[in-house]
C-alpha positions in Angstrom: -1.9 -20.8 2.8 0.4 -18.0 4.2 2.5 -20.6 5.8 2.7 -23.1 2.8 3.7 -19.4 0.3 6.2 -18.2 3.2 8.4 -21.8 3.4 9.0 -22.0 -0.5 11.8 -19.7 -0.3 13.4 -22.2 2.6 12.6 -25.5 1.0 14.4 -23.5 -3.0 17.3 -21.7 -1.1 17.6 -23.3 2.3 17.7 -21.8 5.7 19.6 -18.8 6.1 19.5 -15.0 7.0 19.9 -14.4 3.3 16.6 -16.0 2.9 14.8 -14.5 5.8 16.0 -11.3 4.5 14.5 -12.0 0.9 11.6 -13.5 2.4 11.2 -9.7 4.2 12.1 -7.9 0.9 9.8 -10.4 -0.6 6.5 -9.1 1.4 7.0 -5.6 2.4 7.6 -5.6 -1.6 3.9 -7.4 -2.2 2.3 -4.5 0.2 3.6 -2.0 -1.8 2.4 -3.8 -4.8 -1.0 -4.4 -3.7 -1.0 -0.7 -2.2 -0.3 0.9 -5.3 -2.3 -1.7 -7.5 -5.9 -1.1 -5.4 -4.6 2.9 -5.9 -3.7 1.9 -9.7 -7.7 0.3 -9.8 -9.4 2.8 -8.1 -7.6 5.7 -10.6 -8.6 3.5 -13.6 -12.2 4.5 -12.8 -13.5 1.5 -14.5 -17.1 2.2 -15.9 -20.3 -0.1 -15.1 -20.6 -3.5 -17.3 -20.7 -1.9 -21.0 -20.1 -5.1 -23.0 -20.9 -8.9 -23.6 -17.5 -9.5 -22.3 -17.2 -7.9 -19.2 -20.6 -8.7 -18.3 -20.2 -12.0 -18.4 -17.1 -12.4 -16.6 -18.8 -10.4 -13.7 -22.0 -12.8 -13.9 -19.3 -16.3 -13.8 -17.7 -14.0 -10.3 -21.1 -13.4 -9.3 -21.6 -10.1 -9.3 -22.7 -7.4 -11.9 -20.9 -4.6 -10.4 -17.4 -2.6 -11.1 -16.2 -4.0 -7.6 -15.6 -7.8 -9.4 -13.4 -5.8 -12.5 -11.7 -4.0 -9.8 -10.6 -7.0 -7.8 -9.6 -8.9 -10.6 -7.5 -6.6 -12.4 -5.9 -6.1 -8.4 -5.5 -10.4 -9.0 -3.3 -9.7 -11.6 -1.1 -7.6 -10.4 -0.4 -8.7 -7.7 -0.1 -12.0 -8.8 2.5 -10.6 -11.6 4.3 -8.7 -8.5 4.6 -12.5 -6.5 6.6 -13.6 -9.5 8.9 -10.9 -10.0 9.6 -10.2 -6.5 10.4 -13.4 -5.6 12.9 -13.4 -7.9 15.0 -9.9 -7.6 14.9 -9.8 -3.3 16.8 -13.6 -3.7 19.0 -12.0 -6.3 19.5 -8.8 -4.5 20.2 -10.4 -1.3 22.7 -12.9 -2.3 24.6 -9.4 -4.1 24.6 -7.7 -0.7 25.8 -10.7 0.7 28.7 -11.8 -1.4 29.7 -7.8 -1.5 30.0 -7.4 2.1 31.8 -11.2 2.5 35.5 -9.5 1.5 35.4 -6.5 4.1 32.9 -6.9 7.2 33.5 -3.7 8.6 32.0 -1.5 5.5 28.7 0.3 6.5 25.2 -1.5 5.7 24.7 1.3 3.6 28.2 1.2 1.8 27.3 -2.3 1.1 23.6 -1.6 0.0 25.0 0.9 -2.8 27.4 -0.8 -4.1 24.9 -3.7 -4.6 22.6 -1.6 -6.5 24.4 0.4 -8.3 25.2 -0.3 -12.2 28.1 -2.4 -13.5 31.4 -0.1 -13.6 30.6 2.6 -11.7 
């Protein structure tokens, strides 16, 4: 699965070091994600199964415990980070890209800023 989810950026955008470097951007994004959303579960200190609901959504994951909650609320944020990310490391790297195009010899950094820094300033 990793290797069918890590060509989709080559097969939509093609081969480059633009998309190698989104790719990049792309994961080390998702580890953050999924770092702060297992931090983001563990804080919300999700009680035992209290209702109907939630008890039987742990009994269809097949398990009565908070663990099944936790991991499916971690799911869903990660799964809403995939989407986004994707997304703003393509945009963000075609920016840097086209910025540094009229003057190669600025500064990564030079370049970086003015990439992310707001219209007109």
């Amino acid at each position: 699965m990793r290797e069918q989810s890590s060509t989709t950026p080559y097969l939509a955008h093609g081969v480059s070091l633009r998309t190698t470097t989104a790719l990049v951007g792309t994961l080390l994004g998702l580890a953050m994600v999924t770092g702060l959303g297992r931090l983001g579960a563990h804080a919300a200190r999700l009680a035992h199964v209290t209702s109907q609901d939630t008890f039987a959504l742990a009994r269809v994951l097949g398990a009565d415990g908070v663990d099944v909650l936790r991991g499916v609320f971690l799911c869903g944020v990660v799964l809403a980070g995939v989407g986004v990310l994707n997304d703003v490391t393509i945009t963000q790297a075609s920016a840097v890209w086209e910025l540094r195009a009229p003057d190669l010899s600025a500064s990564w950094r030079t370049t970086v800023v003015a990439a992310v820094a707001p219209p007109g300033r």
